[in-house]
Structures are given as C-alpha cells and as structure tokens.
N, CA, C and O atoms as a Maestro MAE file, in Angstrom:
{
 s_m_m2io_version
 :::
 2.0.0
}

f_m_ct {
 s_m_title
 :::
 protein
 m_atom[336] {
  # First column is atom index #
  i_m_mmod_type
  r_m_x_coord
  r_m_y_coord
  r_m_z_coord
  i_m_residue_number
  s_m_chain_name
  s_m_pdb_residue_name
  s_m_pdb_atom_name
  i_m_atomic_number
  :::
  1 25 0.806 -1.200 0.000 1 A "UNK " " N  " 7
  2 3 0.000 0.000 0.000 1 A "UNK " " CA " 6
  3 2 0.853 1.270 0.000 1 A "UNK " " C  " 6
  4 15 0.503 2.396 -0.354 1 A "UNK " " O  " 8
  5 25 1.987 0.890 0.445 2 A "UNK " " N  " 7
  6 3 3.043 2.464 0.519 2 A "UNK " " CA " 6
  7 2 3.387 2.624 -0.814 2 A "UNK " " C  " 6
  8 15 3.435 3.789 -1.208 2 A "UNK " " O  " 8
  9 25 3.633 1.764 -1.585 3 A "UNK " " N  " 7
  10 3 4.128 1.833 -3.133 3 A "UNK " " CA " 6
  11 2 2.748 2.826 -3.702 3 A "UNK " " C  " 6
  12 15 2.988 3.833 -4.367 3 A "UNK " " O  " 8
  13 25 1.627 2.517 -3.441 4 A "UNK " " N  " 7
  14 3 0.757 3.273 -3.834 4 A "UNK " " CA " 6
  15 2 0.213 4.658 -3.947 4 A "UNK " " C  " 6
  16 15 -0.334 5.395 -4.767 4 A "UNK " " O  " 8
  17 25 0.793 4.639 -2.262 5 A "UNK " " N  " 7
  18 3 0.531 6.395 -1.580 5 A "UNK " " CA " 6
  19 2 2.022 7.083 -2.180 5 A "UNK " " C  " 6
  20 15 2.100 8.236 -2.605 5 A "UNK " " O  " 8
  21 25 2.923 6.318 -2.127 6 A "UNK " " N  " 7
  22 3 4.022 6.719 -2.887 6 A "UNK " " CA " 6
  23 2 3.981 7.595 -4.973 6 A "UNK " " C  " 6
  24 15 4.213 8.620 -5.616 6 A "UNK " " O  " 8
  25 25 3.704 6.767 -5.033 7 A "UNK " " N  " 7
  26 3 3.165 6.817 -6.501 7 A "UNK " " CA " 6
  27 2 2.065 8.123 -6.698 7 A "UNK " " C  " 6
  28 15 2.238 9.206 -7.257 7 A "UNK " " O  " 8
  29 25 0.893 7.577 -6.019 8 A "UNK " " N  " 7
  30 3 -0.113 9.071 -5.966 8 A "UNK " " CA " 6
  31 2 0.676 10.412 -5.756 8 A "UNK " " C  " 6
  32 15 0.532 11.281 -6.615 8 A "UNK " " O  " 8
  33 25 1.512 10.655 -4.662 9 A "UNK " " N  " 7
  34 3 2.321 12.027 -4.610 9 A "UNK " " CA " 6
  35 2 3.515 12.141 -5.586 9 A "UNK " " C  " 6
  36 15 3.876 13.283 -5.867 9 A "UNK " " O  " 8
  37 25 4.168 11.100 -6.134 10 A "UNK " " N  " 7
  38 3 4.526 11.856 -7.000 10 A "UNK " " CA " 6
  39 2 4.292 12.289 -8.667 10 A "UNK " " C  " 6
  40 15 5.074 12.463 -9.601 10 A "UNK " " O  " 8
  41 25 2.367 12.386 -8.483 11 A "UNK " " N  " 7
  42 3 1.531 12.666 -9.630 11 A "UNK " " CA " 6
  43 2 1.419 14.150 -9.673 11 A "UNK " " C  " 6
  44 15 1.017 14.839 -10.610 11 A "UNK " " O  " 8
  45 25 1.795 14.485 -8.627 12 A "UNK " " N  " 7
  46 3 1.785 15.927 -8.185 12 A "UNK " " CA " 6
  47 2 2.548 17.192 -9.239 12 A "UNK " " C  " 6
  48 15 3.741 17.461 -9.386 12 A "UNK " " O  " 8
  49 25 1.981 17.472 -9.529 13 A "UNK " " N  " 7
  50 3 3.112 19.030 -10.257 13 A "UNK " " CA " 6
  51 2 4.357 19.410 -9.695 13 A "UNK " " C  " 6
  52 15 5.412 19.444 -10.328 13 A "UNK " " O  " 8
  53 25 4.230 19.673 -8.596 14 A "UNK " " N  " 7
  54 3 5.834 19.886 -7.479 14 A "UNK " " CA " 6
  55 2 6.073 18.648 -6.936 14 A "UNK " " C  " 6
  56 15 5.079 18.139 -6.418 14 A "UNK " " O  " 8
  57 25 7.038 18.038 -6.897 15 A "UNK " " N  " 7
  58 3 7.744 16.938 -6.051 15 A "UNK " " CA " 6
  59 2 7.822 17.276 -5.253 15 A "UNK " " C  " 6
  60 15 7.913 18.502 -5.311 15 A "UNK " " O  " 8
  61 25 7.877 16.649 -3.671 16 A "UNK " " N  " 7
  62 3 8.901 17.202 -2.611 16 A "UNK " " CA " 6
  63 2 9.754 15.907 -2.676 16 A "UNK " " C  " 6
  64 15 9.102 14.944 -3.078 16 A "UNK " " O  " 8
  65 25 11.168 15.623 -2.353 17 A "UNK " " N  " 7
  66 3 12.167 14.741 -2.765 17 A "UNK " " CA " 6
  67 2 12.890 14.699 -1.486 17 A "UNK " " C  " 6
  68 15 13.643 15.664 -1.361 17 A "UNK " " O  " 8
  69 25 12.892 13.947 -0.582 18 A "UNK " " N  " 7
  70 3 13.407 14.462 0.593 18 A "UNK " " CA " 6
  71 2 15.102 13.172 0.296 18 A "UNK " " C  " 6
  72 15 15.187 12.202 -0.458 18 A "UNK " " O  " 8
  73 25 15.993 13.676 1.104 19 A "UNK " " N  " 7
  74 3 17.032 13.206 0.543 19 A "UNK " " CA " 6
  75 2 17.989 12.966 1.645 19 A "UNK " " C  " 6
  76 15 18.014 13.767 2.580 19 A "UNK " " O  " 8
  77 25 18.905 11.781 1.625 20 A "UNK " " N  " 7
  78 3 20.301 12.091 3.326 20 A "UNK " " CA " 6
  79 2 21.140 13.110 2.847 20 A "UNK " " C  " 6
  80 15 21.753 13.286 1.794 20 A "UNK " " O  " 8
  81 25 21.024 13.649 3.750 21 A "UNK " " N  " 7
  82 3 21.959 14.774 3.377 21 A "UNK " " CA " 6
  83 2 22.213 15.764 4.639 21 A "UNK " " C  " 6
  84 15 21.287 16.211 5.316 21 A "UNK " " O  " 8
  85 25 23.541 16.040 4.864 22 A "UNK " " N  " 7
  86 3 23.357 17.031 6.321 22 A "UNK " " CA " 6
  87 2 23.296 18.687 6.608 22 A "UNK " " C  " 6
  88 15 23.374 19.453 7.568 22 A "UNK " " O  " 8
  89 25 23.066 18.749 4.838 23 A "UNK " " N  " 7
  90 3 22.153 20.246 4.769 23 A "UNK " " CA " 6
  91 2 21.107 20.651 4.108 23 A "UNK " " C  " 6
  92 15 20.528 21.698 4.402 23 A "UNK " " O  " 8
  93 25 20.676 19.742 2.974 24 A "UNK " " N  " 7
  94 3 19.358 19.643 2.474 24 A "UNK " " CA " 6
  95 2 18.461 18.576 3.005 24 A "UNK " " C  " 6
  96 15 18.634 17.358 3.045 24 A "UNK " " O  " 8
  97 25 17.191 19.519 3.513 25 A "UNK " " N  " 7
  98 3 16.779 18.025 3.961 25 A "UNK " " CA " 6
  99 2 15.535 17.802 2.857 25 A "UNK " " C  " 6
  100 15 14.909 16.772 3.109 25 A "UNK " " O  " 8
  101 25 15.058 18.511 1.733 26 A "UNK " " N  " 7
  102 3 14.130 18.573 0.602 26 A "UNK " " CA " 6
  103 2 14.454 19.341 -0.690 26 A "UNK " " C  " 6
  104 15 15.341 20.183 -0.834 26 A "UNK " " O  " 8
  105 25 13.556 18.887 -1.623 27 A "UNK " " N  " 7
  106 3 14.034 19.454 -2.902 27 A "UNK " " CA " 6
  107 2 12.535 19.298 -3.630 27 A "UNK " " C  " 6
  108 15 11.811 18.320 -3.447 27 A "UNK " " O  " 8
  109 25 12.175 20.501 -4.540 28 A "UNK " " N  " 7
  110 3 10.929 20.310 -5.799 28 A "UNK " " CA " 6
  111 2 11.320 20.891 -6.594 28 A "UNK " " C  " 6
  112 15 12.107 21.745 -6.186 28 A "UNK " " O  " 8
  113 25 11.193 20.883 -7.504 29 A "UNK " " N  " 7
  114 3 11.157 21.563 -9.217 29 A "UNK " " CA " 6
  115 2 10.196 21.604 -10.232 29 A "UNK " " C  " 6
  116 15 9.619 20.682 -10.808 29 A "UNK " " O  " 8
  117 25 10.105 22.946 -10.376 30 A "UNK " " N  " 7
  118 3 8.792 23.011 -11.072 30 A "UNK " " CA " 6
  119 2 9.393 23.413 -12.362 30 A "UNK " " C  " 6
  120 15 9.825 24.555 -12.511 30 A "UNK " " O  " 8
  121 25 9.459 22.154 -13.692 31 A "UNK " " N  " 7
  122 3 9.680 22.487 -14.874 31 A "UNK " " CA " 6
  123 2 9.633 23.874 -16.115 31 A "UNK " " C  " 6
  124 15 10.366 24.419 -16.940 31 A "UNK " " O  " 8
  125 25 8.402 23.946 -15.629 32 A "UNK " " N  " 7
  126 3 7.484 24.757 -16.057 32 A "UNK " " CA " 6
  127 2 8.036 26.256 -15.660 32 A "UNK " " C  " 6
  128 15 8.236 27.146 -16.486 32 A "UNK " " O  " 8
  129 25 8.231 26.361 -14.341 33 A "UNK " " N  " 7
  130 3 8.613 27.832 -13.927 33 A "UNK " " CA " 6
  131 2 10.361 28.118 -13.726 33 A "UNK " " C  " 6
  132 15 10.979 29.092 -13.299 33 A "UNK " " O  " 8
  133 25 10.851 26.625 -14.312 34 A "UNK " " N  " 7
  134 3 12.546 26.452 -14.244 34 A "UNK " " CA " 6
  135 2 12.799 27.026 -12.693 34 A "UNK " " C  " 6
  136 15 13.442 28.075 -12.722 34 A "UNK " " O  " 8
  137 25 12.490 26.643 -11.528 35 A "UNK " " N  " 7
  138 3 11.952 26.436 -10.427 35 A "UNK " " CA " 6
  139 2 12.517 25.851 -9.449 35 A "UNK " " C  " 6
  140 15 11.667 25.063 -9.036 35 A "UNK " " O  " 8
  141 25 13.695 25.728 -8.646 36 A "UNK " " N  " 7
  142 3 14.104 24.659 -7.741 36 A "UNK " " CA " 6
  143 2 13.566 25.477 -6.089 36 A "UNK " " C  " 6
  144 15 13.858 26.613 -5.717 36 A "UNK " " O  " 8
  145 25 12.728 24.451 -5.365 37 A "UNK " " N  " 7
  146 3 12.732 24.994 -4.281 37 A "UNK " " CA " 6
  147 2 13.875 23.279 -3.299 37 A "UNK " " C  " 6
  148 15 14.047 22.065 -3.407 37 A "UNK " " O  " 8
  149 25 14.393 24.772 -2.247 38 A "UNK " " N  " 7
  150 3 15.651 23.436 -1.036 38 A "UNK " " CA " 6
  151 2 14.785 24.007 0.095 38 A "UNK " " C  " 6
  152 15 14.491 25.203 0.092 38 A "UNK " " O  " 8
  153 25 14.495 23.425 0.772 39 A "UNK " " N  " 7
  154 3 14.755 23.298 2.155 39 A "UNK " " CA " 6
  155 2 15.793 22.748 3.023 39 A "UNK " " C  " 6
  156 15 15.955 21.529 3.080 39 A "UNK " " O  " 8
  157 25 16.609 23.672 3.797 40 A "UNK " " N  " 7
  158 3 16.942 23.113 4.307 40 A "UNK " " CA " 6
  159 2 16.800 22.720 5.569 40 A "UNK " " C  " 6
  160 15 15.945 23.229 6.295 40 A "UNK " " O  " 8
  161 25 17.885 21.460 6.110 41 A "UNK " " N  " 7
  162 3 17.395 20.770 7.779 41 A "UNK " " CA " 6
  163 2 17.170 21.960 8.612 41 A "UNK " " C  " 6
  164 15 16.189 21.867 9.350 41 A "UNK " " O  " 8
  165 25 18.049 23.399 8.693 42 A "UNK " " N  " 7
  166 3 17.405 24.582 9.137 42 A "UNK " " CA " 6
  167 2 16.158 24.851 9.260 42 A "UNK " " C  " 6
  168 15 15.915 25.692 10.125 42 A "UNK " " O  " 8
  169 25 14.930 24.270 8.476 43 A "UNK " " N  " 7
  170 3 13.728 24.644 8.305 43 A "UNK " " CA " 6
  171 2 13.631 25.605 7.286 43 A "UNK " " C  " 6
  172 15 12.548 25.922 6.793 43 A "UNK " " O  " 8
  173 25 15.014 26.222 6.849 44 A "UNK " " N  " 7
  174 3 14.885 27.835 6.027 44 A "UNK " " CA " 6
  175 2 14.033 26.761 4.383 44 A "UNK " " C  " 6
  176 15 14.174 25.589 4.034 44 A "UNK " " O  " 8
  177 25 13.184 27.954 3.785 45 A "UNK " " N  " 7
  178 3 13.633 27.252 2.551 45 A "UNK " " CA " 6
  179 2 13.585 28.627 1.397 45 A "UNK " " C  " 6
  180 15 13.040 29.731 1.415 45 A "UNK " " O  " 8
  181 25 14.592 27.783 0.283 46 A "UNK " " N  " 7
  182 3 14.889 28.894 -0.542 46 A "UNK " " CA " 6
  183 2 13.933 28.494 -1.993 46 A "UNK " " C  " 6
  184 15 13.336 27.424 -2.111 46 A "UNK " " O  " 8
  185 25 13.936 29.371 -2.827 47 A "UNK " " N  " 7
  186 3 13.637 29.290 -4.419 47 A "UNK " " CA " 6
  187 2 14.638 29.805 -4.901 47 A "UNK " " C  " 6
  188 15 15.282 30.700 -4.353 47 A "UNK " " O  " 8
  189 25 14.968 29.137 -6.333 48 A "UNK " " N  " 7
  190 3 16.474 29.255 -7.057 48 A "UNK " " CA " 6
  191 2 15.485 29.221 -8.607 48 A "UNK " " C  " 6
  192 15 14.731 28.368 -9.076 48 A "UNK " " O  " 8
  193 25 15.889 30.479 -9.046 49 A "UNK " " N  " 7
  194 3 15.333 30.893 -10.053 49 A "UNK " " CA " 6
  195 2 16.177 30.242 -11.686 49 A "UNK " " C  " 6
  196 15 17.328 29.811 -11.612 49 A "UNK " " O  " 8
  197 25 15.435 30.264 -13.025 50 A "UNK " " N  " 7
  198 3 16.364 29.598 -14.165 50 A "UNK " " CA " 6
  199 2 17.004 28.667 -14.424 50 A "UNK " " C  " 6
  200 15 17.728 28.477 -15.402 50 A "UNK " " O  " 8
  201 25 16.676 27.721 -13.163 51 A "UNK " " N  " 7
  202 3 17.349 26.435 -13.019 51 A "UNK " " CA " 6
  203 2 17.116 25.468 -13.941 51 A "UNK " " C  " 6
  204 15 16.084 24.851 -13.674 51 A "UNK " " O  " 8
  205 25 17.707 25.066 -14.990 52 A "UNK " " N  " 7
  206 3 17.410 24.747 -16.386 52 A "UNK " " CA " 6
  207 2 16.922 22.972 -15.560 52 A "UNK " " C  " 6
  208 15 17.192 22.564 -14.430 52 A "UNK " " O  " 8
  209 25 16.205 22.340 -16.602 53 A "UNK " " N  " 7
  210 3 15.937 20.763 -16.100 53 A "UNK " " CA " 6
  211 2 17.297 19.856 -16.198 53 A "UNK " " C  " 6
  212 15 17.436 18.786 -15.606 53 A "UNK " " O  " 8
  213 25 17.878 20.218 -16.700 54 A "UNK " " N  " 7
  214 3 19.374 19.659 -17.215 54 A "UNK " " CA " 6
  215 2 20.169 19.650 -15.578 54 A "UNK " " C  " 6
  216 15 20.528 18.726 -14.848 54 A "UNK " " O  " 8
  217 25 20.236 21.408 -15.424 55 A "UNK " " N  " 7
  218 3 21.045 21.498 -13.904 55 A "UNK " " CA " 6
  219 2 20.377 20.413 -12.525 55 A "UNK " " C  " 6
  220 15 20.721 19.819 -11.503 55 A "UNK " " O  " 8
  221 25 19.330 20.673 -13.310 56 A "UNK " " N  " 7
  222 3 18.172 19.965 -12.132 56 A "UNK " " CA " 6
  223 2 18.210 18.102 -11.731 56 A "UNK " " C  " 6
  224 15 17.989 17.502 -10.680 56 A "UNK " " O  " 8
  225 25 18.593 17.630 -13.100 57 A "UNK " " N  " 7
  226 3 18.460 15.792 -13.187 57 A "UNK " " CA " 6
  227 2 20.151 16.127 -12.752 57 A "UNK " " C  " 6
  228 15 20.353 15.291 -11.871 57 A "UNK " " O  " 8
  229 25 21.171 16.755 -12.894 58 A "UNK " " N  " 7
  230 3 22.570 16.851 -12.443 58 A "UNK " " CA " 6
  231 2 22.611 16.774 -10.727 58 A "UNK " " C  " 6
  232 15 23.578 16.243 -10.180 58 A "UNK " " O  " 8
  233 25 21.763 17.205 -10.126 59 A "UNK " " N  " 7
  234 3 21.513 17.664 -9.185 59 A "UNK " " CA " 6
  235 2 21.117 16.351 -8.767 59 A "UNK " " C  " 6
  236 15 22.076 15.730 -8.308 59 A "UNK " " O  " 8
  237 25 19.960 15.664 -8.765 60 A "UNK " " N  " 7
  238 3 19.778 14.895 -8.456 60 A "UNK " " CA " 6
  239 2 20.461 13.780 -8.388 60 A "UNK " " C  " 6
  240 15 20.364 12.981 -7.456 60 A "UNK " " O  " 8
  241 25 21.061 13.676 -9.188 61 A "UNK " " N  " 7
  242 3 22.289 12.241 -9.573 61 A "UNK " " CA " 6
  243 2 23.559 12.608 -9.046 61 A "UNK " " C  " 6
  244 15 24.402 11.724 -9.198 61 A "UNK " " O  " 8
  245 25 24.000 13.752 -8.410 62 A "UNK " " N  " 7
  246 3 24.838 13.882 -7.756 62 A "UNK " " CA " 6
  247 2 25.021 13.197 -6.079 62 A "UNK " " C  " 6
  248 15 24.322 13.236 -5.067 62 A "UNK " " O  " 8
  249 25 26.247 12.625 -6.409 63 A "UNK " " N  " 7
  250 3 26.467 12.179 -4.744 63 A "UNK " " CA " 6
  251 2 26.424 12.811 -3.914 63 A "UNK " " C  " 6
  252 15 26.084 12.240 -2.878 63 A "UNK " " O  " 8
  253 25 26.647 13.952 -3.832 64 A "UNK " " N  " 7
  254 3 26.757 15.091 -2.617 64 A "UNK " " CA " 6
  255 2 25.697 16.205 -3.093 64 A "UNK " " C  " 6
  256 15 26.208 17.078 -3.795 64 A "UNK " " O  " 8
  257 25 24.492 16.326 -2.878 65 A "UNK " " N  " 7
  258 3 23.142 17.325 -2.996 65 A "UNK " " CA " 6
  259 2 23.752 18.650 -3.057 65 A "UNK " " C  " 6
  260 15 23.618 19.461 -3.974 65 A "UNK " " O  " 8
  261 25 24.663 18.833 -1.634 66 A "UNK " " N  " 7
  262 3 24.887 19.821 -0.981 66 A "UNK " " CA " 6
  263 2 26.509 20.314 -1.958 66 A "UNK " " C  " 6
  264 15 26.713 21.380 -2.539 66 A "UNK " " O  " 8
  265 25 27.042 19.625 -1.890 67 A "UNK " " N  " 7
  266 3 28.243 19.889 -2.788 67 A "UNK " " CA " 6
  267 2 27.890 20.615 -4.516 67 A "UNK " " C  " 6
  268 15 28.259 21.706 -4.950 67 A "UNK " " O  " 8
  269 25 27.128 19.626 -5.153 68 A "UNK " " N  " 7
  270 3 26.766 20.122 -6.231 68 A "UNK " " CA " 6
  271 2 26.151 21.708 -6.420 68 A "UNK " " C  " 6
  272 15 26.394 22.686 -7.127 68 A "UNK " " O  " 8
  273 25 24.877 21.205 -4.964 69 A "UNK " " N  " 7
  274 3 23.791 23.066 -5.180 69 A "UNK " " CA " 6
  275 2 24.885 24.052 -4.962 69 A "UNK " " C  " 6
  276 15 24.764 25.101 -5.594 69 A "UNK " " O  " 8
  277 25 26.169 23.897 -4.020 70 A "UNK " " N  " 7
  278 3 26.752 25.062 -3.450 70 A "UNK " " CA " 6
  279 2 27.920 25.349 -4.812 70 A "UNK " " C  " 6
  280 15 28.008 26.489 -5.268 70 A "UNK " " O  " 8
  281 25 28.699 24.313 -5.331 71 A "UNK " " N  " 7
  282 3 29.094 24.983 -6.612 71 A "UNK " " CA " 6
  283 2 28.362 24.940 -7.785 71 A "UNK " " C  " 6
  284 15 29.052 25.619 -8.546 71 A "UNK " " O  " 8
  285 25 27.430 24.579 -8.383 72 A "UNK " " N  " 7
  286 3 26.853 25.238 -9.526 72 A "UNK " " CA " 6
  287 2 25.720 25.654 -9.492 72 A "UNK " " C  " 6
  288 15 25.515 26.031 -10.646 72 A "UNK " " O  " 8
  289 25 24.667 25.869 -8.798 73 A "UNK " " N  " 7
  290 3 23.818 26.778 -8.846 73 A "UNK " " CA " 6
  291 2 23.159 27.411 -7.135 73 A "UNK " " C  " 6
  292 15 21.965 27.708 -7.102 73 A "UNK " " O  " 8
  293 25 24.008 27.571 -5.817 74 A "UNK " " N  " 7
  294 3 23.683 28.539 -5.253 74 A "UNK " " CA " 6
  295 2 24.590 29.824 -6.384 74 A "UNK " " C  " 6
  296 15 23.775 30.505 -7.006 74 A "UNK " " O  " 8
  297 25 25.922 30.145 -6.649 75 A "UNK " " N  " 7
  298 3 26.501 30.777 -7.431 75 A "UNK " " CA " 6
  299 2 26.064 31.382 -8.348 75 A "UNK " " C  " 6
  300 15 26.604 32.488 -8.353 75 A "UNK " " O  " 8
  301 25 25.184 31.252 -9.367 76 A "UNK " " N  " 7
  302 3 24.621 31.253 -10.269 76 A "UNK " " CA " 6
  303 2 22.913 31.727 -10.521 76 A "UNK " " C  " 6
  304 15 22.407 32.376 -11.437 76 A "UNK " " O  " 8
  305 25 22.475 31.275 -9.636 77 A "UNK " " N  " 7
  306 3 21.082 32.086 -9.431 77 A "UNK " " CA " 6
  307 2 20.710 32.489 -8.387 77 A "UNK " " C  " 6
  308 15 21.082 32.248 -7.238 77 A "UNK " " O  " 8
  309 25 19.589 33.425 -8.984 78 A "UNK " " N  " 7
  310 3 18.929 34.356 -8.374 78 A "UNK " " CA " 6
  311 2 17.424 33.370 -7.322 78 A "UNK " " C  " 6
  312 15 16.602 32.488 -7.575 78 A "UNK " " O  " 8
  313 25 17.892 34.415 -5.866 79 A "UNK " " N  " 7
  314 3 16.750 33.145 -4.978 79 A "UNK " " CA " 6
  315 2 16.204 33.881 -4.251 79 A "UNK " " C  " 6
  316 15 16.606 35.041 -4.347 79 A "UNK " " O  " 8
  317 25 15.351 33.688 -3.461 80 A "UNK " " N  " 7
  318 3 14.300 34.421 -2.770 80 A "UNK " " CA " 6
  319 2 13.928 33.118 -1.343 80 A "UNK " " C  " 6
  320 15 13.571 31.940 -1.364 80 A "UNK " " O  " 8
  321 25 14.209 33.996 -0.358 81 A "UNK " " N  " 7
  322 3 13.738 33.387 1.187 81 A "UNK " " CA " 6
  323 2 12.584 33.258 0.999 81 A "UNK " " C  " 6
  324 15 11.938 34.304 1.055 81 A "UNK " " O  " 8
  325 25 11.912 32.128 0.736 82 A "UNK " " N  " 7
  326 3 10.238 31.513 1.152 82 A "UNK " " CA " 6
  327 2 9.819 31.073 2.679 82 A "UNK " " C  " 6
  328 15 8.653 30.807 2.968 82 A "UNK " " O  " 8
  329 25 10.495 31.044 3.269 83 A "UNK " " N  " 7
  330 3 10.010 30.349 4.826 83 A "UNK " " CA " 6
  331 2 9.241 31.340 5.261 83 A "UNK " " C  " 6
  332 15 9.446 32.553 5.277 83 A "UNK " " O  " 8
  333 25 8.163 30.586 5.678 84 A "UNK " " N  " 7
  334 3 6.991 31.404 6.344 84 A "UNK " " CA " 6
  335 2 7.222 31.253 8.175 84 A "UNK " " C  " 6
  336 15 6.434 31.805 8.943 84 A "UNK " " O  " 8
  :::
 }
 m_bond[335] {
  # First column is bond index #
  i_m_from
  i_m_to
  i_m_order
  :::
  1 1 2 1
  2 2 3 1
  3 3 4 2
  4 3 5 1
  5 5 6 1
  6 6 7 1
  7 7 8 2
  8 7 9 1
  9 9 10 1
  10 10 11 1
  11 11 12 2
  12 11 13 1
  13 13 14 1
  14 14 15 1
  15 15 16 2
  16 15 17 1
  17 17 18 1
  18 18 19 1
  19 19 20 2
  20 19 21 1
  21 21 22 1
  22 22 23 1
  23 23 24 2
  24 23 25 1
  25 25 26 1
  26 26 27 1
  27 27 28 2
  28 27 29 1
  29 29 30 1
  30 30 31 1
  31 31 32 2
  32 31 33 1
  33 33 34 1
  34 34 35 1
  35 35 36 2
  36 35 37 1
  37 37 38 1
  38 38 39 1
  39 39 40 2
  40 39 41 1
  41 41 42 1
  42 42 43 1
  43 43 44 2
  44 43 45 1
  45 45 46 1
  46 46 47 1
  47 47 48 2
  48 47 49 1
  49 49 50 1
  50 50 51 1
  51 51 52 2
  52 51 53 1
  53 53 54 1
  54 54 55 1
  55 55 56 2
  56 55 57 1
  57 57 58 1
  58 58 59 1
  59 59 60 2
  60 59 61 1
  61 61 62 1
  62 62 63 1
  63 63 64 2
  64 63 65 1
  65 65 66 1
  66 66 67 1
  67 67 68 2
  68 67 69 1
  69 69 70 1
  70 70 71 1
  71 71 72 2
  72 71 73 1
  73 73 74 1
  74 74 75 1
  75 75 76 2
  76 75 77 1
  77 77 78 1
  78 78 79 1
  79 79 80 2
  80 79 81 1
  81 81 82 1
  82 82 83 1
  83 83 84 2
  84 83 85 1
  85 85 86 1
  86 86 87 1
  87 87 88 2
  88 87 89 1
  89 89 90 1
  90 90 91 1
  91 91 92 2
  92 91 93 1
  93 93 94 1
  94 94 95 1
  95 95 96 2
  96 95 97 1
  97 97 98 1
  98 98 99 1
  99 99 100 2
  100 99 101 1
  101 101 102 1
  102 102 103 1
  103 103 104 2
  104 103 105 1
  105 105 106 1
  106 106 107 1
  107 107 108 2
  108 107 109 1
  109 109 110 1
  110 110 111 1
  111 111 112 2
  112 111 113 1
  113 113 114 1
  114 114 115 1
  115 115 116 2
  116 115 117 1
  117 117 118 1
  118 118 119 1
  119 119 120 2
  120 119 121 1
  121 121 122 1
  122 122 123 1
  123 123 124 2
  124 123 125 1
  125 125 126 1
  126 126 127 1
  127 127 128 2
  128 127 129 1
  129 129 130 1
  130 130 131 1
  131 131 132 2
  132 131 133 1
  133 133 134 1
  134 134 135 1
  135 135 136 2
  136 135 137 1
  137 137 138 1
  138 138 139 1
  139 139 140 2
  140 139 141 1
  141 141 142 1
  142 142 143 1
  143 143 144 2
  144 143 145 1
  145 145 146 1
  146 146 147 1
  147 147 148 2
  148 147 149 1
  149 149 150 1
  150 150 151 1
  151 151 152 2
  152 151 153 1
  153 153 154 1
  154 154 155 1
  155 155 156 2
  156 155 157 1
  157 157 158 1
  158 158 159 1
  159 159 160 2
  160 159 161 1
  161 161 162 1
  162 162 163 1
  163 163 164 2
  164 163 165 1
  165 165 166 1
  166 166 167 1
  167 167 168 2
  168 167 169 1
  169 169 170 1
  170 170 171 1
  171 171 172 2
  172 171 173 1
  173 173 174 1
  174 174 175 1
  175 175 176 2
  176 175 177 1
  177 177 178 1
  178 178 179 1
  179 179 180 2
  180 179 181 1
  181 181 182 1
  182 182 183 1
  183 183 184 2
  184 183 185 1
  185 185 186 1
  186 186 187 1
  187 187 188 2
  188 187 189 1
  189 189 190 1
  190 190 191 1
  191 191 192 2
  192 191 193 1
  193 193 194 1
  194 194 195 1
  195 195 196 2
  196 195 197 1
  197 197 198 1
  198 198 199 1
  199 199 200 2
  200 199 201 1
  201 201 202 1
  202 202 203 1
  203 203 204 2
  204 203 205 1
  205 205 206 1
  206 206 207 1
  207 207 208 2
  208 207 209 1
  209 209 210 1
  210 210 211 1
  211 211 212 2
  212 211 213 1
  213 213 214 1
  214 214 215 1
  215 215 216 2
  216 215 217 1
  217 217 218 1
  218 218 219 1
  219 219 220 2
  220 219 221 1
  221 221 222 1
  222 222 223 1
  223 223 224 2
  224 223 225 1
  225 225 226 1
  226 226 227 1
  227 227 228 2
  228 227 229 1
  229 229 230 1
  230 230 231 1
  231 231 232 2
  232 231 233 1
  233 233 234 1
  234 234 235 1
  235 235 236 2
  236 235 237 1
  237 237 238 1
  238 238 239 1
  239 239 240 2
  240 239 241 1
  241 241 242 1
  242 242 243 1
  243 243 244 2
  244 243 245 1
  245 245 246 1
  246 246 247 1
  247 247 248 2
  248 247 249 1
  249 249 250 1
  250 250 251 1
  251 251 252 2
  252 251 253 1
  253 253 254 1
  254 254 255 1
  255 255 256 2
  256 255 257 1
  257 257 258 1
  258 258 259 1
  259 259 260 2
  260 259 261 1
  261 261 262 1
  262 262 263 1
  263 263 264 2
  264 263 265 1
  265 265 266 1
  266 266 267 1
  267 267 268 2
  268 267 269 1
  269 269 270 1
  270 270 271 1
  271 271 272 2
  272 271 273 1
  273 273 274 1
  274 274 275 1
  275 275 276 2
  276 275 277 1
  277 277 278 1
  278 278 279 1
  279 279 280 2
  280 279 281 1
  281 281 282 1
  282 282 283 1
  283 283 284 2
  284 283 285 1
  285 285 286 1
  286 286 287 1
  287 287 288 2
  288 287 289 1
  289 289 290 1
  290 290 291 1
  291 291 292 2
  292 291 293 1
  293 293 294 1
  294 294 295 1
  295 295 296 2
  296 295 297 1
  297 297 298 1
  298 298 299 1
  299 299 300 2
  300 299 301 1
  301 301 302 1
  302 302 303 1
  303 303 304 2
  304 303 305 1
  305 305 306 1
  306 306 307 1
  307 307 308 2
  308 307 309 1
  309 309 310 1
  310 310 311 1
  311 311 312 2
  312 311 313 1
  313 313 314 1
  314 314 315 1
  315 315 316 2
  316 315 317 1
  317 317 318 1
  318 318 319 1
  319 319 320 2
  320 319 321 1
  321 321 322 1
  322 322 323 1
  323 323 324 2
  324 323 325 1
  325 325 326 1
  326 326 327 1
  327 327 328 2
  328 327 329 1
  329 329 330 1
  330 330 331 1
  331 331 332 2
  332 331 333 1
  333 333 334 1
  334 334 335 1
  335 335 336 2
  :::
 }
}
C-alpha cells in the first residue's frame, strides 16, 4: 500500500524529494517555472530561479546534494527566502 501512496504524490506538479543529506533536507522543481525549491534541515527554505531541467536531473544524480547546489547553482542564481 506504501508503493501506492508513494506513486499518488509523486503525480503531483511539485515533487517534494526528501534526501540524506546534512544540509538539504528537501528538494521540488517546477519544470514549467525552471523552479528549484531546497529546504533546508534549518527549516529555512529557498527558491532558485532559471534552473534549467538539465542542472536539475545533475543535481539529483549527484552524490553530494549539498556539494553540487553550493558549486553550480547557489553561485549562479537568483533566490528568494520563502520560509513562512
């Protein structure tokens, strides 16, 4: 049944992608708006603007989340504090 509830959320438009990692503790991308939102284990979370889908599947397939976002695209784009 978890494979299921699993599956249903990620039918969703935004992913949330939660990941090990000891400074991201989430990730979504919205294609459409070239879109990366991080949360991090801070609770902070950011939006990272122009984030092509390319940077984005790089990102994901990277061994280190945190290594990758901090050299090629915290550097590189433009982001905005979302935490409410």
């Amino acid at each position: 049944m978890a494979h299921i509830w699993l599956y249903q959320r990620m039918q969703q438009s935004e992913k949330l992608l939660a990941m090990p990692s000891t400074v991201i503790k989430s990730h979504s991308y919205i294609p459409d708006d070239a879109t990366l939102t991080i949360t991090f284990v801070t609770g902070k979370v950011y939006r990272y603007y122009k984030v092509t889908e390319n940077q984005y599947h790089e990102f994901k397939k990277a061994f280190s989340k945190g290594t990758y976002f901090n050299k090629y695209i915290k550097p590189y784009h433009a982001f905005k504090e979302v935490t409410t």
